[in-house]
PDB file of N, CA, C and O in Angstrom:
ATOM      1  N   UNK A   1     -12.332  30.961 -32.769  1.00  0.00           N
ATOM      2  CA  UNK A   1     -13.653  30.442 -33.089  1.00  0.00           C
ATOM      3  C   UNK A   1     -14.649  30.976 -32.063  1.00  0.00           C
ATOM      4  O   UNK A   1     -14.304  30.885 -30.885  1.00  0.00           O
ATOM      5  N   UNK A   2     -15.854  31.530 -32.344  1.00  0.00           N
ATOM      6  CA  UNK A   2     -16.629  32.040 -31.532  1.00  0.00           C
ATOM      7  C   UNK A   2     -17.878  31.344 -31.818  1.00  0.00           C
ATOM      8  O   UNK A   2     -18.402  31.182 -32.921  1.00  0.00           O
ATOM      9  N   UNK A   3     -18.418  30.824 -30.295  1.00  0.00           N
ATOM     10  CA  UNK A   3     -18.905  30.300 -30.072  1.00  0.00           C
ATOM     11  C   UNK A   3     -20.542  31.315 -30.117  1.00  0.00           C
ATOM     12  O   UNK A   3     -20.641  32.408 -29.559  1.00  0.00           O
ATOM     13  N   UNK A   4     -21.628  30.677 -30.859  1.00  0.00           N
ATOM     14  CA  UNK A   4     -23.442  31.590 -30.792  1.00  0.00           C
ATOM     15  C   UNK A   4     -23.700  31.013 -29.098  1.00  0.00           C
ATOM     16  O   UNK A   4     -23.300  30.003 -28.519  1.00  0.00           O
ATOM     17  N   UNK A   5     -24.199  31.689 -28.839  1.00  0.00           N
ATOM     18  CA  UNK A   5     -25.020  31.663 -26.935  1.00  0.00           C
ATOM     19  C   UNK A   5     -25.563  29.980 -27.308  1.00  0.00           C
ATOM     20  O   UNK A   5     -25.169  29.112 -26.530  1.00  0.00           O
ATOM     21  N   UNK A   6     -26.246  29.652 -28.212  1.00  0.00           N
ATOM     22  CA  UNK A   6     -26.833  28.629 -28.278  1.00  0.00           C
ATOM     23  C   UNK A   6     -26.507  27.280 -27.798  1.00  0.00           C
ATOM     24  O   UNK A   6     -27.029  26.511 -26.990  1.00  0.00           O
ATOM     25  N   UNK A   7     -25.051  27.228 -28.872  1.00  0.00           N
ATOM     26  CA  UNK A   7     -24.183  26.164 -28.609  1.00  0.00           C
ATOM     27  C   UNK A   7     -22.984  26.255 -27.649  1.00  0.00           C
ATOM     28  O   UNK A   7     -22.108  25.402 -27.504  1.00  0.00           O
ATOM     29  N   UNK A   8     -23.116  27.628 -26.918  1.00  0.00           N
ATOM     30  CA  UNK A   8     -22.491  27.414 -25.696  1.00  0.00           C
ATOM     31  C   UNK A   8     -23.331  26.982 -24.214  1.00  0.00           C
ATOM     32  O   UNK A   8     -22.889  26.421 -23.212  1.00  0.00           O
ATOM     33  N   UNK A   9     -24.406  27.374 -24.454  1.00  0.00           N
ATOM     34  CA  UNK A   9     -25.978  27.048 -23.698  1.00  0.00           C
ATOM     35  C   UNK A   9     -25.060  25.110 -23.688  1.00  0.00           C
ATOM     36  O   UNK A   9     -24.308  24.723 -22.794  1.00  0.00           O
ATOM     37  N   UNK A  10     -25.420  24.384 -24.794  1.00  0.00           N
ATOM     38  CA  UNK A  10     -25.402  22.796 -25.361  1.00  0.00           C
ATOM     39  C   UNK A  10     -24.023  22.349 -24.816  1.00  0.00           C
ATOM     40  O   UNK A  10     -23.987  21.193 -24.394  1.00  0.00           O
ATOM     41  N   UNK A  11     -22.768  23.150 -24.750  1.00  0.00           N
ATOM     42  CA  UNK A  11     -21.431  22.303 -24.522  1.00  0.00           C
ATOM     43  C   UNK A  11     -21.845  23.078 -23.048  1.00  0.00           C
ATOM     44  O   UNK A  11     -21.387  22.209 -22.305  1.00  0.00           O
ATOM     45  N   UNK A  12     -22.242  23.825 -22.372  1.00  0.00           N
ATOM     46  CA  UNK A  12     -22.204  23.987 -20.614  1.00  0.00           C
ATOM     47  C   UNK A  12     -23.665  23.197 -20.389  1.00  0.00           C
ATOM     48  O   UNK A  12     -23.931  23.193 -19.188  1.00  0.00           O
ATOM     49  N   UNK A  13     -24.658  22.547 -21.170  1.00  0.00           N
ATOM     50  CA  UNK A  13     -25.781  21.638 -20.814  1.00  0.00           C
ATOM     51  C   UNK A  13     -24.770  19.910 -20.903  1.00  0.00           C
ATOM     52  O   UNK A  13     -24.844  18.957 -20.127  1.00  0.00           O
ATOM     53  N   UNK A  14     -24.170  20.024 -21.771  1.00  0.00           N
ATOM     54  CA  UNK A  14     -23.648  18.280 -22.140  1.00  0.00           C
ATOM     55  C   UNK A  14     -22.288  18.265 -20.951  1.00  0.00           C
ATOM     56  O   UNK A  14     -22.159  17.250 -20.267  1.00  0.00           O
ATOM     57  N   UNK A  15     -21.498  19.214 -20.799  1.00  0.00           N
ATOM     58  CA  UNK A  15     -20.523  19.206 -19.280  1.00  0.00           C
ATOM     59  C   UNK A  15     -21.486  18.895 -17.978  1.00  0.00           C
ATOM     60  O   UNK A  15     -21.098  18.043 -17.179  1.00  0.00           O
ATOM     61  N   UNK A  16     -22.419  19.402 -17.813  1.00  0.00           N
ATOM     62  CA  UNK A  16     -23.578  19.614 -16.522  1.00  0.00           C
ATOM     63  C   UNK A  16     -23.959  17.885 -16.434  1.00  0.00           C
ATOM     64  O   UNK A  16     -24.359  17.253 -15.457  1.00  0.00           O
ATOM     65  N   UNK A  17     -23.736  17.513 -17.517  1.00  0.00           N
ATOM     66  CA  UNK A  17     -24.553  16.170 -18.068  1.00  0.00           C
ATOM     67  C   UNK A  17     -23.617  15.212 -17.536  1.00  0.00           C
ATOM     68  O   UNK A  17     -23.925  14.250 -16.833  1.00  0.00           O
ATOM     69  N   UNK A  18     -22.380  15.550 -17.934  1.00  0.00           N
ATOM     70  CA  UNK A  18     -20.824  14.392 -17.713  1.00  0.00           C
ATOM     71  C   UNK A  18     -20.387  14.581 -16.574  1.00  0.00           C
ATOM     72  O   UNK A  18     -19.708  13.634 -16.178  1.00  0.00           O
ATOM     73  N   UNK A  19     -20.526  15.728 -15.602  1.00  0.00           N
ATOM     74  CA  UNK A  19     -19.802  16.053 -14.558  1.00  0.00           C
ATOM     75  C   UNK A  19     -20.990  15.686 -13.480  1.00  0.00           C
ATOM     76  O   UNK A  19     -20.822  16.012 -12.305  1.00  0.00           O
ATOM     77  N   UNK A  20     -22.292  14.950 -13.917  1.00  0.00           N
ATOM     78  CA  UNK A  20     -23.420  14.766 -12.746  1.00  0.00           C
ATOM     79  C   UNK A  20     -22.716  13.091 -12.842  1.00  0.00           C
ATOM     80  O   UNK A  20     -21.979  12.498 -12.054  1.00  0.00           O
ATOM     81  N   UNK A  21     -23.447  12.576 -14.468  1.00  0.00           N
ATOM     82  CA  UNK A  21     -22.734  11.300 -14.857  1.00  0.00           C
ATOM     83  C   UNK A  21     -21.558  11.060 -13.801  1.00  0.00           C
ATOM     84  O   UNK A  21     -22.092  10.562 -12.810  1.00  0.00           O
ATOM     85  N   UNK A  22     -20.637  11.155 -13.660  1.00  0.00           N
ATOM     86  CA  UNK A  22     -19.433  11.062 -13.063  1.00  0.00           C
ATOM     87  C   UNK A  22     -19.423  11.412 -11.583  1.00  0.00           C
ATOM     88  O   UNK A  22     -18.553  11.111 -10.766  1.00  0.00           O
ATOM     89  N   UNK A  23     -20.518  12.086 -11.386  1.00  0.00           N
ATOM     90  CA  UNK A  23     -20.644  12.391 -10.119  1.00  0.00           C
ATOM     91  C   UNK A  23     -21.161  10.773  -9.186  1.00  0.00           C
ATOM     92  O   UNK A  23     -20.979  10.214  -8.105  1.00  0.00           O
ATOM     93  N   UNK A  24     -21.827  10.604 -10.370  1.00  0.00           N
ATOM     94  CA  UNK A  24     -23.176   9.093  -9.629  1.00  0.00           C
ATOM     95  C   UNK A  24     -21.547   8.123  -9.484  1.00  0.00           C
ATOM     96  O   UNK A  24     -21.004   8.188  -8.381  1.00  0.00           O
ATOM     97  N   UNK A  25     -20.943   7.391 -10.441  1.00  0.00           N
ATOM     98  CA  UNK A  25     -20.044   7.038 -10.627  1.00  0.00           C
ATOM     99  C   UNK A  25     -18.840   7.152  -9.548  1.00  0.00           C
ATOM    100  O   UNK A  25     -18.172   6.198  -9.147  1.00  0.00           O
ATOM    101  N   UNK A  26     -18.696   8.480  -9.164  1.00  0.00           N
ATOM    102  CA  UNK A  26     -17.859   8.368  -7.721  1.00  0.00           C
ATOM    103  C   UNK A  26     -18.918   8.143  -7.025  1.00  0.00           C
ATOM    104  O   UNK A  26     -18.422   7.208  -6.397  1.00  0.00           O
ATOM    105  N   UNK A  27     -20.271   8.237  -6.488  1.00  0.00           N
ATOM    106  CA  UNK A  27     -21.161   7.898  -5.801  1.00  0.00           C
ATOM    107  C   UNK A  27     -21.099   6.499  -5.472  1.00  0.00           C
ATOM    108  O   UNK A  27     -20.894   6.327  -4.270  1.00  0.00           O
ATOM    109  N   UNK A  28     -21.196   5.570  -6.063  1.00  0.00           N
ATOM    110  CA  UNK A  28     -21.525   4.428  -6.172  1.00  0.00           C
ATOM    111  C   UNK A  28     -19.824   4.098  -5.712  1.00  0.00           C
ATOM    112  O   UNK A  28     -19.609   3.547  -4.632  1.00  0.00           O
ATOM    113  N   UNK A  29     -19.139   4.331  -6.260  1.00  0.00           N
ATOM    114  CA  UNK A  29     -17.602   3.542  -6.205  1.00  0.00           C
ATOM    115  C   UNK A  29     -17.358   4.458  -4.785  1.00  0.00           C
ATOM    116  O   UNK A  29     -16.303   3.886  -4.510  1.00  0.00           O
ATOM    117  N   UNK A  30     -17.485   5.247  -3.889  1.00  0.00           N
ATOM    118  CA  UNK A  30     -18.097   5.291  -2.527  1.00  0.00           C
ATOM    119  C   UNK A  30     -18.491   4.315  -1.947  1.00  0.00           C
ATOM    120  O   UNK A  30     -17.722   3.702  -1.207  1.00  0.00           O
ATOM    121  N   UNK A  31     -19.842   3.899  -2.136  1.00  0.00           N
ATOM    122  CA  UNK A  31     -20.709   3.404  -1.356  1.00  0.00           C
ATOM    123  C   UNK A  31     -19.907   1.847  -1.990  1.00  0.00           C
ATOM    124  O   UNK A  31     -20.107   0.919  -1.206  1.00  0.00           O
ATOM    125  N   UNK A  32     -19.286   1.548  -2.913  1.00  0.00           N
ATOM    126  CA  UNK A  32     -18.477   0.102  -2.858  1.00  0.00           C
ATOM    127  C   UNK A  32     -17.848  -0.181  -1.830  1.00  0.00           C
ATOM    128  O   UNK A  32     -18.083  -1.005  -0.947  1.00  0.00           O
ATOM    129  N   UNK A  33     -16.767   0.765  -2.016  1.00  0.00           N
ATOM    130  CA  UNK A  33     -15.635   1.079  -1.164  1.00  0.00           C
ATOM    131  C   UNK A  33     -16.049   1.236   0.253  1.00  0.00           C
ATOM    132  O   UNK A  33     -15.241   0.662   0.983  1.00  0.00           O
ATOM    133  N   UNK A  34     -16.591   1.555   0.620  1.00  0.00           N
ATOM    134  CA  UNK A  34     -17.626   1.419   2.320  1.00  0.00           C
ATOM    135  C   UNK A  34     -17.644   0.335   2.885  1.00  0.00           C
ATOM    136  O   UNK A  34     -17.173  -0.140   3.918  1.00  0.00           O
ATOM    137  N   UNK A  35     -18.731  -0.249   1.425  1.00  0.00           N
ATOM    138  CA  UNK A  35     -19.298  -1.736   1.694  1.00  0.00           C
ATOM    139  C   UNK A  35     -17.698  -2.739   2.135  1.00  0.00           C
ATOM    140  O   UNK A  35     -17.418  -3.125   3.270  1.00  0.00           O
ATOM    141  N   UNK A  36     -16.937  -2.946   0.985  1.00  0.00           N
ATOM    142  CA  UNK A  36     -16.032  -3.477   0.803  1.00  0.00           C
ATOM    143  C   UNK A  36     -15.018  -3.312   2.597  1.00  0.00           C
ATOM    144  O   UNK A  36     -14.641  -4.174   3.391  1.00  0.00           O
ATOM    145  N   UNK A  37     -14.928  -2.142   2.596  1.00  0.00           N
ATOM    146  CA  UNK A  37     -14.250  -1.546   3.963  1.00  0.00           C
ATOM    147  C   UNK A  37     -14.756  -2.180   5.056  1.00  0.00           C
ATOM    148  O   UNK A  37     -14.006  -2.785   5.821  1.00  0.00           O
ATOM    149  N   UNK A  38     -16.393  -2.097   5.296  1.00  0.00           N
ATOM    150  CA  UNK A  38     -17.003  -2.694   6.048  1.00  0.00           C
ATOM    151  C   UNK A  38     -16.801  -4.165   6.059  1.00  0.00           C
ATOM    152  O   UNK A  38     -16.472  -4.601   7.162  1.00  0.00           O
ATOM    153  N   UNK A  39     -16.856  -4.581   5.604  1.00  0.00           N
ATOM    154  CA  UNK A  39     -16.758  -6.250   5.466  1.00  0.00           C
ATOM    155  C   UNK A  39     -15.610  -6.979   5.654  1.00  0.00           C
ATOM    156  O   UNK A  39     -15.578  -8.199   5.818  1.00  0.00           O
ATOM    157  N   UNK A  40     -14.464  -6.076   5.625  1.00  0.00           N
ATOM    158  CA  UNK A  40     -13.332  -6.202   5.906  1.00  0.00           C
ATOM    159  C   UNK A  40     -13.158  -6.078   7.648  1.00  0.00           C
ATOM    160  O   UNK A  40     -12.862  -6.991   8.418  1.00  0.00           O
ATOM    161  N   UNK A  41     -13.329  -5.221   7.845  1.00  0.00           N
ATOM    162  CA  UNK A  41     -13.661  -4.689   9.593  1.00  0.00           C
ATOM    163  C   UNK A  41     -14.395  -5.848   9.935  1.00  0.00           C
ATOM    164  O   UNK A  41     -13.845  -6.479  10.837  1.00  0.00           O
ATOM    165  N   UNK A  42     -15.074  -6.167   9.670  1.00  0.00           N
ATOM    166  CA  UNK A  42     -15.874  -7.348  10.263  1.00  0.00           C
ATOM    167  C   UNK A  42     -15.676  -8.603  10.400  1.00  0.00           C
ATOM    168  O   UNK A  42     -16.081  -9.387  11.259  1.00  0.00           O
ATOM    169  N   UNK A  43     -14.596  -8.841   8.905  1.00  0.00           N
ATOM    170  CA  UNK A  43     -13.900 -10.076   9.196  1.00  0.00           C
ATOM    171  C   UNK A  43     -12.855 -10.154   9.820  1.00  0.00           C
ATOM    172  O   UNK A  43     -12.241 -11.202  10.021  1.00  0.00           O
ATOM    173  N   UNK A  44     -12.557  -9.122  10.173  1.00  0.00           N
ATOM    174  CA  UNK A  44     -10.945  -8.823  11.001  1.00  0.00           C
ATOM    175  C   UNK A  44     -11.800  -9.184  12.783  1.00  0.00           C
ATOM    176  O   UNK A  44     -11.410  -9.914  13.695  1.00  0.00           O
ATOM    177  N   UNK A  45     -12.626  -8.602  12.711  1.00  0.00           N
ATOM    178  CA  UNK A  45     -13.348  -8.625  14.141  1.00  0.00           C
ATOM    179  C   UNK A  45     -13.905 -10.138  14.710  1.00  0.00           C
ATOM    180  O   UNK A  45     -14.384 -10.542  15.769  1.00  0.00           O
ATOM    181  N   UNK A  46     -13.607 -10.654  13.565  1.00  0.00           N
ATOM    182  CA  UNK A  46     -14.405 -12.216  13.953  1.00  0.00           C
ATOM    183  C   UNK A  46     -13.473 -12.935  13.524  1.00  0.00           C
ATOM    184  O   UNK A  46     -13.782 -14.124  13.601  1.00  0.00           O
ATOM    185  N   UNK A  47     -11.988 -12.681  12.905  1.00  0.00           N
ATOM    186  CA  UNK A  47     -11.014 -13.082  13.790  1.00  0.00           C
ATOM    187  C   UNK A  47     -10.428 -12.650  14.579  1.00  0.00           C
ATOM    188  O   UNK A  47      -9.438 -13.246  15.004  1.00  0.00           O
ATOM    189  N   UNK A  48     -10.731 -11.714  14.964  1.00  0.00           N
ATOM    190  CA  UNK A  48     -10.024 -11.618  16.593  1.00  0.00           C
ATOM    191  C   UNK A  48     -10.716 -12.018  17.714  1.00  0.00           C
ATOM    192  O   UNK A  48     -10.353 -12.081  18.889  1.00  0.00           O
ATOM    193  N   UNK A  49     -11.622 -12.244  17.255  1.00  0.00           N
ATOM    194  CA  UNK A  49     -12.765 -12.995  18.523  1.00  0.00           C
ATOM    195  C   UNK A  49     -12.367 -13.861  18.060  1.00  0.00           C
ATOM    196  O   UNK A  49     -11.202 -13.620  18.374  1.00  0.00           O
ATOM    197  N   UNK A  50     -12.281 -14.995  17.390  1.00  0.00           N
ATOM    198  CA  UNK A  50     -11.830 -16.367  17.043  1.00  0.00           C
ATOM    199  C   UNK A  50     -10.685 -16.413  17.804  1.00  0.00           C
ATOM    200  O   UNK A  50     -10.719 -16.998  18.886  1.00  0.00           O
ATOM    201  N   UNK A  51      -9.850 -15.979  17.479  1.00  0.00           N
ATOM    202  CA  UNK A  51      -8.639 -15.380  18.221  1.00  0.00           C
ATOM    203  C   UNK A  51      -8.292 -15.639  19.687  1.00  0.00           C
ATOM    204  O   UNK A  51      -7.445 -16.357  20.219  1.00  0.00           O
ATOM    205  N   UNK A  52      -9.366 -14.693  20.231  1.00  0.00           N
ATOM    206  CA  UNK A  52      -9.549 -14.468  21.663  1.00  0.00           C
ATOM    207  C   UNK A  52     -10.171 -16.138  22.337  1.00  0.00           C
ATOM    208  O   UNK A  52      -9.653 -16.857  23.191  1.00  0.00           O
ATOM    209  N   UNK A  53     -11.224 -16.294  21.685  1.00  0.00           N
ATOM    210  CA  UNK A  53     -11.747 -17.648  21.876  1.00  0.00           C
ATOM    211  C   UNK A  53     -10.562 -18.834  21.883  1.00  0.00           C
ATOM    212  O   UNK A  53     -10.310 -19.507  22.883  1.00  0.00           O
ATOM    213  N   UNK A  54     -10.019 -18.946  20.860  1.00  0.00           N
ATOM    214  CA  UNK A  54      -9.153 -20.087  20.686  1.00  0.00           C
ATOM    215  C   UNK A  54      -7.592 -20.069  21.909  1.00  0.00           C
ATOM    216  O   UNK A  54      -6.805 -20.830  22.472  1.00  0.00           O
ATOM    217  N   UNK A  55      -7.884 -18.805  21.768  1.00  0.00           N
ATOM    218  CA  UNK A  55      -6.403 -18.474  22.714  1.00  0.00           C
ATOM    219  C   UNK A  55      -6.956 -18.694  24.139  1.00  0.00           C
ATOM    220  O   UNK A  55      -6.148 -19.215  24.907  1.00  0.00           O
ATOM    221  N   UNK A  56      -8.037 -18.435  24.587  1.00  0.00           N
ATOM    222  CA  UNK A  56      -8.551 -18.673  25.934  1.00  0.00           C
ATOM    223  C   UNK A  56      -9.060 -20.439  26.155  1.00  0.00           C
ATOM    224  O   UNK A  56      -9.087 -20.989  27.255  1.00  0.00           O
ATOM    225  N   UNK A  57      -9.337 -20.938  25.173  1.00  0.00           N
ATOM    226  CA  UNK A  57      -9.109 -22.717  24.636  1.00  0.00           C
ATOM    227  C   UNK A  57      -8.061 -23.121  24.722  1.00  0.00           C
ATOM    228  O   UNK A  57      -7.971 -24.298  25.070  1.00  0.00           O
ATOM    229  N   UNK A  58      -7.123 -22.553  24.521  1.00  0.00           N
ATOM    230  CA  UNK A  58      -5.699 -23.713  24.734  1.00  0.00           C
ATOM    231  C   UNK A  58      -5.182 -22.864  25.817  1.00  0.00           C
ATOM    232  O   UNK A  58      -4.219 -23.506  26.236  1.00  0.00           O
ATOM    233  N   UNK A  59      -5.260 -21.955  26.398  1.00  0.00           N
ATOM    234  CA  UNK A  59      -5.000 -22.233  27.798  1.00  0.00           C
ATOM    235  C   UNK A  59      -5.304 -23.115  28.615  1.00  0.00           C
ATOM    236  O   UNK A  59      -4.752 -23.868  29.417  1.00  0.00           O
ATOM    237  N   UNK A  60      -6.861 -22.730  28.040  1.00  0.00           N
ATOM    238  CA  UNK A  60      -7.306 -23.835  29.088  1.00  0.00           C
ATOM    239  C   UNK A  60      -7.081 -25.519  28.908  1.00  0.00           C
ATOM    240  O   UNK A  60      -7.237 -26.443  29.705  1.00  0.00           O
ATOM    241  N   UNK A  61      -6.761 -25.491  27.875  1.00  0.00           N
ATOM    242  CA  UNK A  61      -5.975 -27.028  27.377  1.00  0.00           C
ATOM    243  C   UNK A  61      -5.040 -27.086  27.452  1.00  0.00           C
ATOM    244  O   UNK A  61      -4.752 -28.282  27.408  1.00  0.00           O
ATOM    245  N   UNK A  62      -3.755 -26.202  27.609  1.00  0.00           N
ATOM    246  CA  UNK A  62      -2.838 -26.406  28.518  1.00  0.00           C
ATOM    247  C   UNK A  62      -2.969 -26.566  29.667  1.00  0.00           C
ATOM    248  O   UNK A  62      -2.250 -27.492  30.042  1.00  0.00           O
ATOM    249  N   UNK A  63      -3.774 -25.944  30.780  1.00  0.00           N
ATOM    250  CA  UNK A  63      -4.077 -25.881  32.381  1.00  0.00           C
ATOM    251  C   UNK A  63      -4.017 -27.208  31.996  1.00  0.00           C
ATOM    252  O   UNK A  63      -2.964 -27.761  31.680  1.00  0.00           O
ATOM    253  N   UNK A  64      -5.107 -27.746  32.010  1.00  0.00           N
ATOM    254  CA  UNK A  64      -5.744 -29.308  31.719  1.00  0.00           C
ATOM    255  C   UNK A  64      -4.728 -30.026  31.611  1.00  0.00           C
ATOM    256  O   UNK A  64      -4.517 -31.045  32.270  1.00  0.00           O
ATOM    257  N   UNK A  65      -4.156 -29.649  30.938  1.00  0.00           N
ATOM    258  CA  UNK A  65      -2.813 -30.951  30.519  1.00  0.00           C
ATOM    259  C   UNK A  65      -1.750 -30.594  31.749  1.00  0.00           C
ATOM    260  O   UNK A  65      -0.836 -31.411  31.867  1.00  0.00           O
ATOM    261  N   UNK A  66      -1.752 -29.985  32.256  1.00  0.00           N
ATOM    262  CA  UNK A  66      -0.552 -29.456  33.116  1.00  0.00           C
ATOM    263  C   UNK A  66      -1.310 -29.624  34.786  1.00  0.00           C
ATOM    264  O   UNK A  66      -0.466 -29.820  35.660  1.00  0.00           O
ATOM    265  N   UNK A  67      -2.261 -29.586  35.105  1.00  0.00           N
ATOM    266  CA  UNK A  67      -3.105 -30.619  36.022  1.00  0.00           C
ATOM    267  C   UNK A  67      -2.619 -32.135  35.671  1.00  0.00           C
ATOM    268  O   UNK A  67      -1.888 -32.722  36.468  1.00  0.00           O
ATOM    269  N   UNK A  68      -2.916 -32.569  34.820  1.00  0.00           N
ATOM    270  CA  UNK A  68      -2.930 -34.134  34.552  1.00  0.00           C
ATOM    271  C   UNK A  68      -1.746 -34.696  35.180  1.00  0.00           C
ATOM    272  O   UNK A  68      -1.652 -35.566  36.045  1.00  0.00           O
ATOM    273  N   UNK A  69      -0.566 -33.793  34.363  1.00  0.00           N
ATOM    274  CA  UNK A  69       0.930 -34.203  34.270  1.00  0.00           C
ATOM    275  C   UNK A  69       1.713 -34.223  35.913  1.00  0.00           C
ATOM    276  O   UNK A  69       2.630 -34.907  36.367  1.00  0.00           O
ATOM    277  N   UNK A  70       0.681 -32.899  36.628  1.00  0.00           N
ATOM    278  CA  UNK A  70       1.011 -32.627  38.291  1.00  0.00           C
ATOM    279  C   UNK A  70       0.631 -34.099  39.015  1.00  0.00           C
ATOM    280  O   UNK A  70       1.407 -34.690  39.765  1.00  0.00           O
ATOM    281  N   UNK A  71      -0.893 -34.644  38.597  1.00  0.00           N
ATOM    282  CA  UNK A  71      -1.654 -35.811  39.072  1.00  0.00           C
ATOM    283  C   UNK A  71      -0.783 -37.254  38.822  1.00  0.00           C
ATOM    284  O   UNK A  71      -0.702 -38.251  39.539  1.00  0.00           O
ATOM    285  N   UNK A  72      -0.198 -36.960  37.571  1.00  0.00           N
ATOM    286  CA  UNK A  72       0.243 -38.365  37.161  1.00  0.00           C
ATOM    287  C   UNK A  72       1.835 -38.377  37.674  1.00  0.00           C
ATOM    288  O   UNK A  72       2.565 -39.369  37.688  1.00  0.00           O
ATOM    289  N   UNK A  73       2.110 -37.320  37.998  1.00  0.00           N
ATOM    290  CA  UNK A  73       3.518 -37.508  38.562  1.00  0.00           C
ATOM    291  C   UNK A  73       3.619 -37.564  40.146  1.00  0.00           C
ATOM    292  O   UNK A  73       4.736 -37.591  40.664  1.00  0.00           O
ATOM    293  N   UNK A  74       2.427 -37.583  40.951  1.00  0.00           N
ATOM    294  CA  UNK A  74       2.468 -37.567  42.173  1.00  0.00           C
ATOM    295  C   UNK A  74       1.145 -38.700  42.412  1.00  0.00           C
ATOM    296  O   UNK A  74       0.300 -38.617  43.303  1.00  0.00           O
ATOM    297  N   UNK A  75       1.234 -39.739  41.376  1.00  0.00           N
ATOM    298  CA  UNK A  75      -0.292 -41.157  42.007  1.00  0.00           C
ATOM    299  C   UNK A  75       0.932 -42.024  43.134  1.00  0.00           C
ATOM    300  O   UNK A  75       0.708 -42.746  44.105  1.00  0.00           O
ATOM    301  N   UNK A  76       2.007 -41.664  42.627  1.00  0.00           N
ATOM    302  CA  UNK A  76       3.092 -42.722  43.592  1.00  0.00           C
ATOM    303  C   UNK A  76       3.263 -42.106  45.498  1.00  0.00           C
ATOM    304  O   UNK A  76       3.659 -42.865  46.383  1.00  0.00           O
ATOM    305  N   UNK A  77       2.962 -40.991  45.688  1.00  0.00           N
ATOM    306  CA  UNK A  77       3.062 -40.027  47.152  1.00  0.00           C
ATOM    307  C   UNK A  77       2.238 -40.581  48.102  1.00  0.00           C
ATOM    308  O   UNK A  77       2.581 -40.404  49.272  1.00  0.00           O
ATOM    309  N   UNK A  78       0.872 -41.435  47.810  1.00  0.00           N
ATOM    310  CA  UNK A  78       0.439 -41.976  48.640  1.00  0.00           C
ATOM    311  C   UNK A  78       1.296 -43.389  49.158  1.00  0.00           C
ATOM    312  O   UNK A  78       1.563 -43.676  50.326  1.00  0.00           O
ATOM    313  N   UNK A  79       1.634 -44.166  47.936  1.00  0.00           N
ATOM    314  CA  UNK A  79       2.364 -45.304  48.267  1.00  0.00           C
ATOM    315  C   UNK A  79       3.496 -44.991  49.522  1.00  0.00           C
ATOM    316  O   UNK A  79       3.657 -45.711  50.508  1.00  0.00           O
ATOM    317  N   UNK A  80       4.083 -43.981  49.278  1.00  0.00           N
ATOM    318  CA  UNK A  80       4.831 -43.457  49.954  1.00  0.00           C
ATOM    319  C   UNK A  80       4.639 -43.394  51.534  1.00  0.00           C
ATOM    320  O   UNK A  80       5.663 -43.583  52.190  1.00  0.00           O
ATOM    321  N   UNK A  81       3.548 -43.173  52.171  1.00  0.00           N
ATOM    322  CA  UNK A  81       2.872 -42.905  53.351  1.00  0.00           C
ATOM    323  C   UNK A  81       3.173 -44.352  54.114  1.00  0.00           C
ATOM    324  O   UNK A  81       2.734 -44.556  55.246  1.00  0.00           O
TER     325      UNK A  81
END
C-alpha cells in the first residue's frame, strides 16, 4: 500500500500529536512521583526527629527515675550516722 505525501504528512502530524500527548503524561506522572517522593522524605525526617526527641525523653526519664531510686534507697544513711 503506498502511501500520497499528503497522508503521510497526517499519520507523521497525528504520531507528533500522540508522542507530545504522552510526553505531557510522563511529565506530569514525574512531577507526581517527585511530589509523592518528597513527602515521603519528609515524613521519614519527622520521624526521625520524633525519634531522636522521644529517645532523648526517656533517657532522660530513665536518668530521673534512676536518681529517685539512688535517693530512695539511701533516705535511711543519715539515720545511720
Amino acid at each position: 500500500m503506498r502511501l500520497s505525501l499528503r497522508e503521510l504528512i497526517n499519520d507523521v502530524s497525528k504520531t507528533s500529536e500522540h508522542v507530545a500527548a504522552s510526553a505531557e503524561e510522563l511529565m506530569a506522572s514525574a512531577e507526581h512521583t517527585t511530589s509523592a517522593a518528597n513527602q515521603v522524605a519528609t515524613a521519614i525526617q519527622e520521624v526521625a526527629s520524633g525519634s531522636e526527641i522521644q529517645g532523648s525523653n526517656t533517657i532522660e526519664s530513665a536518668n530521673a527515675v534512676s536518681q529517685l531510686a539512688i535517693e530512695s534507697n539511701e533516705w535511711w544513711k543519715p539515720l545511720m550516722l
